[in-house]
MARTIVEX-199855 format. One line per 3 residues: number of its first residue (from 1); for each residue x, y, z of C-alpha. Coordinates in pm, 1 decimal. Layout:
# residues N
NUM = X/Y/Z | ...
# end
This chain:
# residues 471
1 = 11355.4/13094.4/28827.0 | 11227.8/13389.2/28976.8 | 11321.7/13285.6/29335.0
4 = 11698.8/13208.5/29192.1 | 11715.9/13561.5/29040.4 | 11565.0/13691.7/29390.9
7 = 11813.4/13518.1/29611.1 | 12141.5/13658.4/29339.7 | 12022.2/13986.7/29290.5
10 = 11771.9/14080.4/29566.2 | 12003.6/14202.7/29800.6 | 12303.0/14389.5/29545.5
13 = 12434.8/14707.0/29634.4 | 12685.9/14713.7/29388.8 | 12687.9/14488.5/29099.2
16 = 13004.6/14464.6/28846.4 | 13046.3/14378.7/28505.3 | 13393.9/14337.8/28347.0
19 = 13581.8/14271.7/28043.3 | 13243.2/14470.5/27862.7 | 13445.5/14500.6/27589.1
22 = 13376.5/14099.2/27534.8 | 13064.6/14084.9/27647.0 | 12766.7/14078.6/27333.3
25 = 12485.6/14369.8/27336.3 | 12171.5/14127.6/27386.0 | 12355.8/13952.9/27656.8
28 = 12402.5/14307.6/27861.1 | 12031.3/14376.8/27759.0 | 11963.2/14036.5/27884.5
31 = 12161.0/14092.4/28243.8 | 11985.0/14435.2/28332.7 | 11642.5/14267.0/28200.6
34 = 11655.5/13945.4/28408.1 | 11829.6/14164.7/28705.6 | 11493.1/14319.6/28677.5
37 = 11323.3/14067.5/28696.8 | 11460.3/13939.2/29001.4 | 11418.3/14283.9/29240.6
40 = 11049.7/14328.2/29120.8 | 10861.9/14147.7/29378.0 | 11068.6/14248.6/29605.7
43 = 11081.9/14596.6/29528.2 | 10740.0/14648.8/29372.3 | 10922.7/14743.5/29069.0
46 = 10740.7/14754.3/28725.8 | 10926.9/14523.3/28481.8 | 10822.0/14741.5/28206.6
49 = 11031.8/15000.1/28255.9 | 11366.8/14821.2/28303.3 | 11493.2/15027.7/28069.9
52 = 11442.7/15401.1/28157.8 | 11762.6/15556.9/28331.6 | 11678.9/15553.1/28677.6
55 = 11535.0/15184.0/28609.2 | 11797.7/14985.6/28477.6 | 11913.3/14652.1/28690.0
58 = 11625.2/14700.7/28877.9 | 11777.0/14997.4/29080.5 | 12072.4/14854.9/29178.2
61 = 12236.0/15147.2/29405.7 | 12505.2/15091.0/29185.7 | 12603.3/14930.3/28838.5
64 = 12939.3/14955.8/28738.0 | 13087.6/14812.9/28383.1 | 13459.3/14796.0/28367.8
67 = 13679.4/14701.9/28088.7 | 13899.0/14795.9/27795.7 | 13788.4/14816.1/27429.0
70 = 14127.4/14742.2/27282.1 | 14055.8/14363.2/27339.7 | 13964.0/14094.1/27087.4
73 = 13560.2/14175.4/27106.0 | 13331.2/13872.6/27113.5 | 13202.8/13573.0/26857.3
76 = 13110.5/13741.6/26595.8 | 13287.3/14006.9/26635.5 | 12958.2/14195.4/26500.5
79 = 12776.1/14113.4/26891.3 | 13042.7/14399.9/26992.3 | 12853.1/14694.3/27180.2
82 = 13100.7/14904.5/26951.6 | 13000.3/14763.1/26657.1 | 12789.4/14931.9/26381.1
85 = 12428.6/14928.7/26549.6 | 12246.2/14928.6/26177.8 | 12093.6/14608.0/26100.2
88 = 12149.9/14456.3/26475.2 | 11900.5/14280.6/26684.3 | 11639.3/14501.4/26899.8
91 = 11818.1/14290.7/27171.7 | 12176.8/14437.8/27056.2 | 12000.0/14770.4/27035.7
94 = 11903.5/14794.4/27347.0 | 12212.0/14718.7/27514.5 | 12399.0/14936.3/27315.4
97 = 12148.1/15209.3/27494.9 | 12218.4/15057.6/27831.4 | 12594.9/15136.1/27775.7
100 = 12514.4/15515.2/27623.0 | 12247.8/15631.2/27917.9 | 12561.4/15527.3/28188.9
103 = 12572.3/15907.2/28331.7 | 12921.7/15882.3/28456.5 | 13261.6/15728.5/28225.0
106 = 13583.5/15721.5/28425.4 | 13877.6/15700.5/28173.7 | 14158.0/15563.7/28330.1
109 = 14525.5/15630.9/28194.0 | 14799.0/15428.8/28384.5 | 14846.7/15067.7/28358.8
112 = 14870.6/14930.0/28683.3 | 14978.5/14590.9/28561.6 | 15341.6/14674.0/28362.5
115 = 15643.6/14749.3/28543.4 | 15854.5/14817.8/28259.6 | 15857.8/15117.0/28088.2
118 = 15946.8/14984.7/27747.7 | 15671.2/14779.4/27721.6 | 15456.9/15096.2/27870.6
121 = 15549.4/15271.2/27587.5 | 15483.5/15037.0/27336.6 | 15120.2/15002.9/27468.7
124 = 15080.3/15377.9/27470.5 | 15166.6/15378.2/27100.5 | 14960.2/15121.7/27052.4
127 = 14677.7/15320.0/27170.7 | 14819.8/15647.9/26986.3 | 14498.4/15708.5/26706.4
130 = 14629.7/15687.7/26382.1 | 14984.4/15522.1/26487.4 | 15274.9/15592.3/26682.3
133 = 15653.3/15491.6/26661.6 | 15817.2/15306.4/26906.0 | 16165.7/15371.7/26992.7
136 = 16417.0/15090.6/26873.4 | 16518.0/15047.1/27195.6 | 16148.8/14879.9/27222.5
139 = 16165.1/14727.1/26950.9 | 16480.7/14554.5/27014.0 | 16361.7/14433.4/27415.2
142 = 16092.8/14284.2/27176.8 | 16295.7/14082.8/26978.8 | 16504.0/13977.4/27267.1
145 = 16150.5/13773.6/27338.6 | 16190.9/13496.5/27051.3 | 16209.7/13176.8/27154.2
148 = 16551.6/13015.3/26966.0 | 16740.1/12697.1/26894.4 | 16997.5/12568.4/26759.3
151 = 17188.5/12276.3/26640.6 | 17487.4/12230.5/26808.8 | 17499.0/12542.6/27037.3
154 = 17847.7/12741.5/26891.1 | 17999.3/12367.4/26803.7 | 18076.0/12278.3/26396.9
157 = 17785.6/12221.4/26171.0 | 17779.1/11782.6/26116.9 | 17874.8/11682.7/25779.8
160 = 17694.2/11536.8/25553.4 | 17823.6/11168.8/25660.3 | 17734.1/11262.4/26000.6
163 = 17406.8/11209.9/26204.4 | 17225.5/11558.1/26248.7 | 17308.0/11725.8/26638.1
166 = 16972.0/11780.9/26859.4 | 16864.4/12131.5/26855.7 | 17001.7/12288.0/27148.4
169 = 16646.6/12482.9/27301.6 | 16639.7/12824.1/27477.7 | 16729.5/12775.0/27824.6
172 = 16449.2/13034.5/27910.2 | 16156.2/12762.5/27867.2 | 16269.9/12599.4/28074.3
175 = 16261.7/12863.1/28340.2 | 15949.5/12921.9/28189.1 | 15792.3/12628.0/28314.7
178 = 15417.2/12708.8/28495.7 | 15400.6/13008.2/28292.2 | 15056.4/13088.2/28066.4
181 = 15107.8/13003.3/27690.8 | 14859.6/13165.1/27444.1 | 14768.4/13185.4/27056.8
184 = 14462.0/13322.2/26865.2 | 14382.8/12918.4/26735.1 | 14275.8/12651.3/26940.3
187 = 14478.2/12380.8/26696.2 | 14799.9/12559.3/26874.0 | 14693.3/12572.6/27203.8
190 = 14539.7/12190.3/27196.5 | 14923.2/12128.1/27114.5 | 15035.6/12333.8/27397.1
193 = 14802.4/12174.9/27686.7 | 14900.2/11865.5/27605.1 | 15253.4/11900.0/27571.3
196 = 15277.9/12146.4/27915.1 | 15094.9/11896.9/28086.1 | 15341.6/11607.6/27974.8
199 = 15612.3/11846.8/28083.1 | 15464.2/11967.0/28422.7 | 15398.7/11598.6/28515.6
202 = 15731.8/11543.3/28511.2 | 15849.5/11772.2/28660.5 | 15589.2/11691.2/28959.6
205 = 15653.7/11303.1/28981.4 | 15336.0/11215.6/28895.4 | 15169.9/11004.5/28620.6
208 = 15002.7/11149.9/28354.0 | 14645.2/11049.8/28289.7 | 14457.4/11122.2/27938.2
211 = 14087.6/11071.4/27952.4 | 13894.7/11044.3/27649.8 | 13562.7/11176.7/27614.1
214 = 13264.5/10970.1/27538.0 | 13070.8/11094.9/27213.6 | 12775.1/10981.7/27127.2
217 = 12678.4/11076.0/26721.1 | 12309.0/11116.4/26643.1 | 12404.7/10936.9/26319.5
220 = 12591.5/10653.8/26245.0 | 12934.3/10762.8/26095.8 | 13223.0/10613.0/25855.0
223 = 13536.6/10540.6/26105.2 | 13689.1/10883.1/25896.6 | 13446.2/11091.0/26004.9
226 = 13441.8/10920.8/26294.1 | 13803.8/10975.3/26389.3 | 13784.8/11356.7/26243.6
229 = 13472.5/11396.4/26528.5 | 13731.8/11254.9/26802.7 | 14035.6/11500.2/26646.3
232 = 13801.3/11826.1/26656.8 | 14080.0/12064.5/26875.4 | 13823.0/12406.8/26902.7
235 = 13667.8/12344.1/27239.4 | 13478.3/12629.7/27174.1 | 13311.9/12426.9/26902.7
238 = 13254.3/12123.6/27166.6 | 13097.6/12270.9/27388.4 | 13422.7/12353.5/27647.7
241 = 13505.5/12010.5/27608.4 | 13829.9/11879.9/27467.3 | 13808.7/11507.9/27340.0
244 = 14130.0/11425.8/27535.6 | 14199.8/11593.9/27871.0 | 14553.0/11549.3/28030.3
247 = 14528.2/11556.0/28370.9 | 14782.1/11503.8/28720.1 | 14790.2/11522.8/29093.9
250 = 14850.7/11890.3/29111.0 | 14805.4/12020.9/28780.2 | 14640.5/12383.7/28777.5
253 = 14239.4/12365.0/28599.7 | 13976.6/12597.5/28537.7 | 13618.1/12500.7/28622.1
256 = 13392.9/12434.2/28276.0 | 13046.1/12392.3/28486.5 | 12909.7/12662.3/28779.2
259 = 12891.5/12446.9/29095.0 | 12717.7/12594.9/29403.5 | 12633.0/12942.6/29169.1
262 = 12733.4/13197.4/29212.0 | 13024.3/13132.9/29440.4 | 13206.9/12866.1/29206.8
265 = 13123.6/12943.2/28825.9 | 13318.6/12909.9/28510.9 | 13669.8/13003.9/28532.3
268 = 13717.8/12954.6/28852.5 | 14086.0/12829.5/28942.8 | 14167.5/12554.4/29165.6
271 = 14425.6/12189.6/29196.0 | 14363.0/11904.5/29121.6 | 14412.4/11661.5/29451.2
274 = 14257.6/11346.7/29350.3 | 14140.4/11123.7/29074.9 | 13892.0/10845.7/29143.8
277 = 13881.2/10608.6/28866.0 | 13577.3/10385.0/28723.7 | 13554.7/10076.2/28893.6
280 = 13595.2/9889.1/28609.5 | 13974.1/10076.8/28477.2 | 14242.0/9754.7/28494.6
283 = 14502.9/9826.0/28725.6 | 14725.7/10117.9/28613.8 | 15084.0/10075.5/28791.8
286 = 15181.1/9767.1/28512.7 | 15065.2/10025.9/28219.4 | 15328.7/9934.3/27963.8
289 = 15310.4/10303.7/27848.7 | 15400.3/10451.2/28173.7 | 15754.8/10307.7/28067.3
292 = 15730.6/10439.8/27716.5 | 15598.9/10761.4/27736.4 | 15472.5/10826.1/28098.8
295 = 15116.4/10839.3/28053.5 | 14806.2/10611.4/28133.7 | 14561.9/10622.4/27883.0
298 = 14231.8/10574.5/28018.6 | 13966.1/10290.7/27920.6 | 13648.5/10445.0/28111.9
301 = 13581.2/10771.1/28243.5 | 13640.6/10850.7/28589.3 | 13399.9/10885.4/28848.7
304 = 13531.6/11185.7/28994.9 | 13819.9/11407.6/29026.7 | 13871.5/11644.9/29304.2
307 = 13973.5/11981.5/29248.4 | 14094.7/12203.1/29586.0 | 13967.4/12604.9/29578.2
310 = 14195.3/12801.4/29709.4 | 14121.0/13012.1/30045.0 | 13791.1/12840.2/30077.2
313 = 13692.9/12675.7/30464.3 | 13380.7/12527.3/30364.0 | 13336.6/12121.7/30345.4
316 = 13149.7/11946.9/30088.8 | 13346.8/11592.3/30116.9 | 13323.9/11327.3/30343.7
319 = 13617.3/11096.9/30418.5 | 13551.4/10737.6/30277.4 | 13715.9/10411.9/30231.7
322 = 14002.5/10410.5/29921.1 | 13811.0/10193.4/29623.2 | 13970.3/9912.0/29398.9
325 = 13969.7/10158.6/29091.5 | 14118.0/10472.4/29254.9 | 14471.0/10618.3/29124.6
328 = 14418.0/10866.9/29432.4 | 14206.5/11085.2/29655.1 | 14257.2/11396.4/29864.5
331 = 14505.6/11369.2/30076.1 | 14462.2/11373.9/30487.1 | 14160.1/11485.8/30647.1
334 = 14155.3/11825.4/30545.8 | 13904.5/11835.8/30249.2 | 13841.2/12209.3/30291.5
337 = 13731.8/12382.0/29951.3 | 13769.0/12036.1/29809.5 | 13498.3/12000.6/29508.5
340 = 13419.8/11655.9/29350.3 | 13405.8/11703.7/28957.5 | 13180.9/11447.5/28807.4
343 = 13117.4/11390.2/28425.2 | 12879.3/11597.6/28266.9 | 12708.1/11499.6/27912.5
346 = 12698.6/11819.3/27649.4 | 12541.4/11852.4/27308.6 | 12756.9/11962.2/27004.2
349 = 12732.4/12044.5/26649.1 | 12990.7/11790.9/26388.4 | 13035.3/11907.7/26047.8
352 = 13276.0/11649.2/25837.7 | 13487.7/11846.6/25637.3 | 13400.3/11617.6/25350.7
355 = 13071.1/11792.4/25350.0 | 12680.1/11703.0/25423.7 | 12494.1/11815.5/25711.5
358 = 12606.9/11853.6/26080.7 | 12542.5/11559.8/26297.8 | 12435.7/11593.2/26695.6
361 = 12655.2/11483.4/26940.0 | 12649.4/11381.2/27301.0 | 13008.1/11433.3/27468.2
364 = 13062.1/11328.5/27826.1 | 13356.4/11479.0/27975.0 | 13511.6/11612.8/28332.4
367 = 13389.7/11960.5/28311.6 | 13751.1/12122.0/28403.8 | 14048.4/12225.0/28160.1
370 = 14437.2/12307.0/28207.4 | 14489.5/12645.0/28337.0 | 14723.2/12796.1/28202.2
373 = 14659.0/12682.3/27853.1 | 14402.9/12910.1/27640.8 | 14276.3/13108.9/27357.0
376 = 14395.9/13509.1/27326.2 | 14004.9/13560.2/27418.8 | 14041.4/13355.7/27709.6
379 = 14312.6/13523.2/27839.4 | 14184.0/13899.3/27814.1 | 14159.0/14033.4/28197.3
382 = 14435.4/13819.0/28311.9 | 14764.6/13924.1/28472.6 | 14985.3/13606.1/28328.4
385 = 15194.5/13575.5/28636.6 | 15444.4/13456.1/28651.3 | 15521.1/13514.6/28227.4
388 = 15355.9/13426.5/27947.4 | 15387.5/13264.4/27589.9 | 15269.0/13396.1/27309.6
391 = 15210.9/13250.2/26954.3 | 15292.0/13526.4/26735.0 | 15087.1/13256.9/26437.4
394 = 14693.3/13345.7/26285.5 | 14488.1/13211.4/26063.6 | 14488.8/13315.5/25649.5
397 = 14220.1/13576.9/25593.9 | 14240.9/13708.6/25971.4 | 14076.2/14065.2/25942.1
400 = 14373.6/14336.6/26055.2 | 14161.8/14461.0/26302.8 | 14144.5/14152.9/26481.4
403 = 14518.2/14113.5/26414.1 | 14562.2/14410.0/26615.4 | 14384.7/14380.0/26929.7
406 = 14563.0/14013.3/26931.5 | 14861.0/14213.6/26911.3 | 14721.0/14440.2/27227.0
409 = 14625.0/14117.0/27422.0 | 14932.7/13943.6/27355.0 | 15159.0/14203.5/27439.4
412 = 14945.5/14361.4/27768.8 | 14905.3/14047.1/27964.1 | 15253.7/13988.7/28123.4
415 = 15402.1/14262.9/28383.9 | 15740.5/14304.2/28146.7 | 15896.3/14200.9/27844.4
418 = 16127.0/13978.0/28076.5 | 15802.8/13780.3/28141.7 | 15735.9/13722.6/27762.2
421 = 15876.5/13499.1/27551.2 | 15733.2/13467.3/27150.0 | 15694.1/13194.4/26974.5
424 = 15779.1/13336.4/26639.6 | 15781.7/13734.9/26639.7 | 15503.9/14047.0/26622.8
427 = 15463.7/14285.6/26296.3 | 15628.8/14617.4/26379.2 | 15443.7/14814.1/26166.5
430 = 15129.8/14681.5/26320.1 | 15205.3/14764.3/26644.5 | 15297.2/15121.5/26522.9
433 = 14984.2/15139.8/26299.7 | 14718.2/15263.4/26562.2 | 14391.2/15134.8/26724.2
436 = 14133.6/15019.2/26466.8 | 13959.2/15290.8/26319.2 | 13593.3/15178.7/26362.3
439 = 13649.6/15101.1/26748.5 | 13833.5/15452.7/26782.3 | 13548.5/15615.2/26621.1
442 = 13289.5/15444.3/26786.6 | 13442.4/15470.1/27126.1 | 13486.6/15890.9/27078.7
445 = 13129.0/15897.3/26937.3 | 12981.7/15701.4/27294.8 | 13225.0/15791.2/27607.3
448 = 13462.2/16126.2/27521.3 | 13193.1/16434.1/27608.1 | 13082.8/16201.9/27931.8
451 = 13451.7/16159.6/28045.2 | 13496.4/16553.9/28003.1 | 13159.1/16592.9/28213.6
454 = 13266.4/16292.0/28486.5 | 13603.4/16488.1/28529.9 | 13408.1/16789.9/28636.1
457 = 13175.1/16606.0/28862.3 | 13461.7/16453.4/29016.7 | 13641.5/16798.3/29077.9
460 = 13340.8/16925.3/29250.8 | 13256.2/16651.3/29459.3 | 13633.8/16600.9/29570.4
463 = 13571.8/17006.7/29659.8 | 13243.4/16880.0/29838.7 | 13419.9/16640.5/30038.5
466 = 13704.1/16831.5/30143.1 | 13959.4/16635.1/29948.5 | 14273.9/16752.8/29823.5
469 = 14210.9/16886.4/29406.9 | 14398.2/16628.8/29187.4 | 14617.8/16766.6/28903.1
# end
């Protein structure tokens, strides 16, 4: 371990954290403290004393946290570095004094993201303490966002003696197609990966393939529980691992497992190029539901599939011969940035609904998931180019202050309201209520005299450098 932590953090001049408005208190204490840790031999630093100001992170020349505290916080919520400190963790405690003893707090004012002003102003309302109204001009390029149908499209309603017309769906989802698609509960964005991946396949030519996990219960189970187990849609409860994964030749993932750390790690983006099957799968092209519905349903996990990094030149693969079982493999000889995902076994918690205690489980599953597909806490720190879709749906009992940074997310991620389209439609009078109180306070209370003080520095070191004054 300590040679690991030597060969990541040995050499850092400048080491960045972001989205710290997401990131738990003991798990900041936990970064500087291991970051420690692994510059102490090589430093001759005493461990000790990680946390005294001129300490921290092991004297990295420079640490620098970014992020915005108007996003949903982490789970629980209570892990927040702005949350109440009283009754926390010494772990939680001590991060929280990591974030205080940071000397220097730029607070930056213009969103570099949005290129429309209406949505601008709608954020800066947003953002307004104690609420701010927008204009209805706003309000109204908000509502342009729903998503509509209709049955019939401007032709007679069918009488009762007649067979009900098909809906007639908003033309924009369908130039919508690739975008990101987004809501607060995992049961709606299950829903969405599955059907965007139907859709995208489709579109691409290429077969669909769902491939169940494997779970393995530490207790025998009734086929109801059983089946509940299998339906469980909150990967976050699985351990990042959905019990049915649609994938395709070309369909955009996200990397579950760090491969090669730390230059491929969770999140990172990439295509799927290939898909070696088991040896064992029957033969896929007669599939009787490729006519039906387009899909191949999948009796054994796959032994691979191959997922291409973008603007990578290194070369893990070798070329080999085309097996019995495979539905395809990277194409031509160029297998630059090409990674080969294998299945990966993960231990989760079941709780049947009917009650009783939770039962172990073993899941094996490729460690990779559908893009564009995710939670409002996945998406935080994302630009959703080119648009995004929001599900304007939570769950009963939702506290209002998470309500509102939802709101924030949703509404912050695209670069205009032409890139948004809503799936239902937003509060107005939360979005014109004002940032949550506690977060306001708390924020004012750790950062507002060390922006006035960092302003000043800046001034006189812009002076000291013989750079223009700003205004």
């Amino acid at each position: 371990t300590q040679k690991k932590l030597d060969r990541l953090t040995g050499t850092l001049g400048v080491d960045v954290i972001d989205e710290l408005g997401a990131v738990p208190g003991p798990l900041l204490h936990a970064d500087a403290l291991r970051t420690t840790y692994g510059r102490a031999l090589r430093y001759n630093l005493d461990s000790t004393k990680y946390m005294r100001p001129q300490e921290t992170w092991g004297r990295t020349p420079a640490k620098i946290l970014c992020g915005d505290f108007y996003q949903l916080p982490p789970v629980p919520a209570s892990a927040s570095l702005l949350a109440p400190h009283t009754g926390q963790s010494y772990e939680h405690q001590q991060g929280r004094k990591l974030l205080a003893d940071f000397e220097y707090v730029v607070d930056f004012v213009q969103m570099q993201r949005s290129t429309d002003p209406l949505q601008g102003e709608v954020l800066r309302s947003m953002r307004t303490p104690g609420g701010k109204r927008i204009s209805d001009e706003s309000w109204q390029a908000i509502l342009k966002t729903e998503v509509v149908s209709s049955s019939g499209a401007g032709q007679p309603a069918a009488s009762s003696s007649q067979a009900p017309q098909q809906p007639q769906w908003d033309h924009r989802l369908r130039a919508a197609r690739g975008w990101y698609e987004s809501a607060y509960e995992w049961r709606i964005v299950s829903y969405a990966m599955h059907a965007q991946a139907k859709l995208d396949a489709h579109d691409a030519g290429q077969l669909l393939f769902y491939v169940p996990a494997v779970d393995r219960p530490a207790a025998r189970l009734a086929k109801a529980d059983f089946d509940e187990m299998r339906a469980e849609p909150r990967i976050g409860t699985t351990a990042k691992m959905p019990g049915l994964l649609p994938l395709f030749v070309g369909v955009e993932v996200i990397l579950t497992e760090s491969l090669l750390p730390p230059k491929y790690v969770r999140g990172t983006p990439g295509k799927v190029v290939g898909i070696e099957l088991h040896a064992l799968e029957p033969p896929v092209q007669n599939r009787t539901s490729i006519v039906s519905d387009g899909v191949v349903l999948l009796r054994y996990m796959p032994k691979a599939v191959y997922v291409k990094i973008d603007d990578i030149d290194e070369v893990f693969l070798k070329a080999g011969p085309v097996t019995a079982g495979t539905a395809s493999r990277p194409a031509g000889p160029d297998l630059r940035g090409v990674l080969a995902i294998i299945p990966q076994a993960r231990p989760w918690k079941f709780k049947p609904a009917a009650g009783g205690p939770a039962i172990t489980v073993s899941r094996t599953q490729l460690t990779v998931l559908p893009q564009k597909q995710g939670t409002l806490h996945g998406v935080q720190g994302k630009t959703a180019d080119p648009g995004f879709i929001v599900h304007w749906t939570f769950p009963p009992g939702l506290k209002s202050e998470s309500i509102w940074l939802a709101y924030y997310v949703s509404l912050s991620r695209p670069r205009s309201f032409n890139q948004l389209l809503s799936q239902g439609l937003p509060d107005r009078n939360v979005i014109e209520s004002g940032p949550p109180e506690q977060i306001a306070k708390a924020f004012e209370e750790l950062f507002s005299s060390k922006i006035a003080t960092t302003k000043i520095a800046s001034a006189k070191a812009r002076q000291a450098l013989g750079w223009p004054a700003r205004a």
